[in-house]
Each structure stands twice: as C-alpha cells, then as structure tokens.
N, C-alpha and C positions, 0 to 999 in steps of 0.2 A: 504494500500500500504506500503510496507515496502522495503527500500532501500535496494540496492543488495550487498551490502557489510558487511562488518563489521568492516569499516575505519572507525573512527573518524568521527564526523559533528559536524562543527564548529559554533557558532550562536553568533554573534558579537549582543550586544544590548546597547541602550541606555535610557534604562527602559521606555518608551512611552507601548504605545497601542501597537502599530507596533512588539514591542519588545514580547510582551505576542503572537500572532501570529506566529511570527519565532523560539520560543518556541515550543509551540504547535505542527509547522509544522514537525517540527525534530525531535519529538518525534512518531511523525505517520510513518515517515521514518525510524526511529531508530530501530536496532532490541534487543537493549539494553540498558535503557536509560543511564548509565556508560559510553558510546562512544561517550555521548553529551557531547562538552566545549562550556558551554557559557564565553563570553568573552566579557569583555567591555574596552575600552584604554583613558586611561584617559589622555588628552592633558597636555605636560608639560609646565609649567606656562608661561617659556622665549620663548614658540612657541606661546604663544596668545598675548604677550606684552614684549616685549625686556628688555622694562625697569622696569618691574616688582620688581625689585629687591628696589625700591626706595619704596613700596607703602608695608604697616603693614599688608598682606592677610596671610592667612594658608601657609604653604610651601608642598611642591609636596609631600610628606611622610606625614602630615598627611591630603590633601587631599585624598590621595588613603587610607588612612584605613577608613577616613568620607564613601570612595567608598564601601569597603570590607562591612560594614556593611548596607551600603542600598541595598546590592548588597544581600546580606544573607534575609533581610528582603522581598524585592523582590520577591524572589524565593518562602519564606517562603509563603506571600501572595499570589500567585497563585496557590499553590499546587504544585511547581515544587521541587520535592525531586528526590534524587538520582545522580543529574549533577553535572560535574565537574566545578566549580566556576575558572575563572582565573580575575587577573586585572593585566592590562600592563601599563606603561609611552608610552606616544610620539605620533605620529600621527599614528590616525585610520587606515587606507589604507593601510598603508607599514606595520606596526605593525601585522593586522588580517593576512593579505596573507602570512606575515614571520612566524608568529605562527602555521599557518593552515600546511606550508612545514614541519617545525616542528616537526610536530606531526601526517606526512602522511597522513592529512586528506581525506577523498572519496569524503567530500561537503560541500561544506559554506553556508550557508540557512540566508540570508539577507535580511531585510525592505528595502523597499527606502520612502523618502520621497514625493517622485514622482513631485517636484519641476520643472517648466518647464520655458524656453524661461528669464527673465532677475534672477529672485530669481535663478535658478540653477548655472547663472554666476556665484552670486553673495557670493552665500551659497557653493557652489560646491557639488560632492557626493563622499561618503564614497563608496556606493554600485560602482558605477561608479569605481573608485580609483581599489576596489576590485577586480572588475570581469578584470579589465586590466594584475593586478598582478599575481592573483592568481595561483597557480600548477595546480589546482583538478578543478572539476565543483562548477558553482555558480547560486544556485537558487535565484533570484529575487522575491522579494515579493512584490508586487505592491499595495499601500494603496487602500483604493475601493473607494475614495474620490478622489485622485489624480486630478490634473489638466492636 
C-alpha cells in the first residue's frame, strides 16, 4: 500500500518499540523514503520542573544533542537510512502538529500508548494532543498489548 500522495509523513517517536513500528509503517506508505520526518520533541526542562534551574542536570542544549545522537544511532540500529532526522524543544503535541503544518504534511503516523481509564489521566497523550491539533490526517497506531 502506498500513500497517495507525495506530502511529507511525519513520524513523531520516542524510540520505544512503538516507535520502530510507526517507522516501519510510513515507510510502507511512503512512496519515497526522503518524505519521511521523523521527529522526536524533547520537553524543555522549566516544563517538567519550574525550579529546575536550582538542581546541577545537563541544560536543554546539551540534552538535545545527548538527543541528536541517540536519535542517529536509533535509526542507525534498525536499518532506517534515508529519513529526515528532526529534534525540537517544548511540548510534544503542539510542537509535532506545528511542524507537520510546516512542512505540509499529507500524514502523521503515530504510537499511542494505549493507556486507559486513570494512567491516561494521569500520563495524558501525545497521540490524543495530536490528532486534536493537527492540519492533515493522523494515523493511530495502537500497541497490540494495549489495555
């Protein structure tokens, strides 16, 4: 099967399982694998802990290159050559669906974790977040485990 366009698909990952799948998937759709971005958004440090600024951790610049280069190894280890690597600051959701407008995407090809009833409170979703925001269509990829 191969997607009917030749827009852009966008594949937000957070290097799990899930993530090699949504890979995968988008390249079965793909009719070039050059029109695949993957994309992963790296939460900035004052969105997970206000006061982060008081405690001695990496700073936002070089987490995101600690990113860049698992992010290449990643890819490296599944055999995923050819895509276009992105990494962004700031929240996942707003972040993927601003990027995907972007760059005209035709389809965002996303995991969920398929979290249900209090952990989805409590955890929230990305994919959720996504399919609200987004321009284009959003395939959901639903783990085979899920609850």
């Amino acid at each position: 099967m191969v997607w009917e366009t030749s827009d852009p698909i966008v594949v937000p990952v957070d290097f799990s399982g899930m993530s090699v799948t949504a890979i995968s998937t988008a390249m079965r759709l793909a009719q070039d694998r050059s029109q695949i971005h993957v994309l992963h958004v790296v939460p900035l440090l004052d969105q997970i802990a206000p006061d982060i600024e008081r405690l001695s951790l990496p700073t936002d610049a070089d987490r995101q290159a600690s990113v860049r280069e698992h992010f290449s190894e990643f890819l490296s280890k599944h055999g995923f050559a050819g895509l276009r690597q992105v990494v962004l600051d700031g929240q996942p959701g707003p972040h993927i669906a601003e990027y995907a407008k972007e760059i005209s995407a035709g389809l965002i090809v996303i995991p969920s974790h398929g979290y249900g009833g209090f952990k989805r409170l409590l955890l929230g979703s990305v994919a959720e977040s996504v399919v609200r925001l987004a321009a284009c269509p959003v395939l959901v990829l639903r783990r085979p485990d899920a609850e």
